[in-house]
C-alpha positions in Angstrom: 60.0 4.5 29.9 59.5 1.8 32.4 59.3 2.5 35.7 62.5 0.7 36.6 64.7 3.2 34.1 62.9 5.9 35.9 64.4 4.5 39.2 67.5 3.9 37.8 67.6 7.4 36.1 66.7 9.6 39.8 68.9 7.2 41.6 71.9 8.1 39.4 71.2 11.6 39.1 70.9 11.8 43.0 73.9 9.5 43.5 76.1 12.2 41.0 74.3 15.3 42.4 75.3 13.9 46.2 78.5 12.9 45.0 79.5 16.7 44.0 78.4 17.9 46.7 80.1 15.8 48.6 83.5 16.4 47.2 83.4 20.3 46.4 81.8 21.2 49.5 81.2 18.9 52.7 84.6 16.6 52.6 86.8 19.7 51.9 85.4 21.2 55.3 85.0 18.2 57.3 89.0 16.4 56.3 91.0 18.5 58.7 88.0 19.0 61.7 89.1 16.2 64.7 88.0 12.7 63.9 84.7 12.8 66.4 83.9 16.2 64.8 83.9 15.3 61.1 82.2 11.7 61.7 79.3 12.6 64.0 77.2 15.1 60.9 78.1 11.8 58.5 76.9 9.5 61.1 73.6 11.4 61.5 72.5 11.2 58.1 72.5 7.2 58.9 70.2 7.5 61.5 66.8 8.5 59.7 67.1 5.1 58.7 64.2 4.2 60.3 61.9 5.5 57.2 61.4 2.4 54.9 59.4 0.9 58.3 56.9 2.0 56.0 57.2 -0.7 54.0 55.5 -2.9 57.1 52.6 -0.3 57.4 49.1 -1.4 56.2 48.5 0.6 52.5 51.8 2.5 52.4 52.8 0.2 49.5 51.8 -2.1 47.0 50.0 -5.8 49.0 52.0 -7.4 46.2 54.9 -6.7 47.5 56.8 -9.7 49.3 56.5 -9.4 53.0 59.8 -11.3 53.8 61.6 -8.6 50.8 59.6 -5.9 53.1 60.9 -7.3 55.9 64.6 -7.7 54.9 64.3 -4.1 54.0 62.8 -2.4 56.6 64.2 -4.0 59.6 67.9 -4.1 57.9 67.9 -0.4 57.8 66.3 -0.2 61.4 69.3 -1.8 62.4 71.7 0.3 60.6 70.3 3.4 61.9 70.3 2.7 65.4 74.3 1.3 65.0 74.8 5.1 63.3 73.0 7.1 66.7 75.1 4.3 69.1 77.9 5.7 67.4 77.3 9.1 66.7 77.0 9.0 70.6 80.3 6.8 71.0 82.1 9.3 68.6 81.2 12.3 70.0 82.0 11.4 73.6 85.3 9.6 72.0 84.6 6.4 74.1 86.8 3.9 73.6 85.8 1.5 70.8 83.8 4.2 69.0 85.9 4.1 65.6 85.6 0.2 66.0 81.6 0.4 66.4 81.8 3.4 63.5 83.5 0.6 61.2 80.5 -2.6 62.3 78.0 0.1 61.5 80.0 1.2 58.4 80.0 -2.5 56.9 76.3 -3.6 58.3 75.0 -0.2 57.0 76.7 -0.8 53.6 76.0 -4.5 53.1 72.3 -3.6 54.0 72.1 -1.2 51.2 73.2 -4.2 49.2 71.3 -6.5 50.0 68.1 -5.0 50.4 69.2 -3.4 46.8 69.2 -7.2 45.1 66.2 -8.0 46.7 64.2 -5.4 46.1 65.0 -5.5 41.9 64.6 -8.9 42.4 61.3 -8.6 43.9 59.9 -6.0 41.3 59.8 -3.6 44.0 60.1 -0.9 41.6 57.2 -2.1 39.3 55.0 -1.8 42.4 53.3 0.8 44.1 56.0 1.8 47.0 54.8 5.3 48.4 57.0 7.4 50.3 59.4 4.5 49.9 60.1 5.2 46.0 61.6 9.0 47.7 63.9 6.9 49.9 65.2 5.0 47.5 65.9 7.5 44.5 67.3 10.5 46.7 67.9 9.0 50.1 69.9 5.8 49.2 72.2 7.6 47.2 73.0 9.9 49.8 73.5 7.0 52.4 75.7 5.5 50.0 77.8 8.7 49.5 78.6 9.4 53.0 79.2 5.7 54.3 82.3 6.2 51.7 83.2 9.6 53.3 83.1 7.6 56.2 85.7 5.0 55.4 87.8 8.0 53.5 87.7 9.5 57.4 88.4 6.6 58.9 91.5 5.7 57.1 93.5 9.0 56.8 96.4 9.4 58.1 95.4 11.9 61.1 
């Protein structure tokens, strides 16, 4: 198996495992808790977002791996994860604006994960040697992606 069908493989995996638990166990408790209650635990995931900084850290990956991909990658998720804490923040304290601010980071966090997803296959990040990153990407990812859709699910019920 290449090493991108490996990828592919732990990143579904993770993406279905998340996904079940997602449905039979954390939605189900969090639907019917206040709006700032059951957003802030989803929001805090987002924050850790700060890991694939790695990428810019002398011998955590591969030196053949683009610097402006790297870049793209790193900071986009820096960005997302500090919008996720700003918010967490917002939410909790129910601040005016905070469900606004929860949607910004909601569609920057997503569009990140996009983005730095086409670059990175495009790149040949997974051919590459990409550390701790490689853990990111096949079991954090998923999860990110899993609970920015619980997000929107919270956001747009009718409570």
């Amino acid at each position: 198996m290449t090493p991108f069908i490996i990828g592919n493989i732990q990143f579904t995996l993770s993406l279905v495992v998340y996904t079940c638990i997602a449905v039979w166990y954390v939605y189900p408790a969090l639907k019917n808790k206040e709006w700032n209650k059951a957003l802030v635990p989803l929001l805090l995931v987002h924050v850790f977002r700060y890991g694939p900084l790695t990428l810019l850290m002398p011998g955590q990956v591969s030196p053949d791996a683009p610097l402006d991909v790297a870049q793209t990658i790193a900071y986009g998720d820096l960005i997302s994860g500090v919008l996720a804490l700003v918010a967490a923040i917002l939410v909790w304290n129910k601040v005016n604006g905070a469900k606004l601010l929860v949607w910004l980071f909601t569609i920057i966090g997503f569009g990140d994960v996009v983005v730095a997803s086409a670059k990175g296959i495009g790149a040949g990040l997974l051919d590459m040697d990409m550390g701790f990153n490689l853990y990111i990407l096949n079991f954090y990812v998923p999860m990110l992606i899993v609970t920015n859709i619980m997000i929107v699910l919270l956001l747009i019920r009718k409570k």
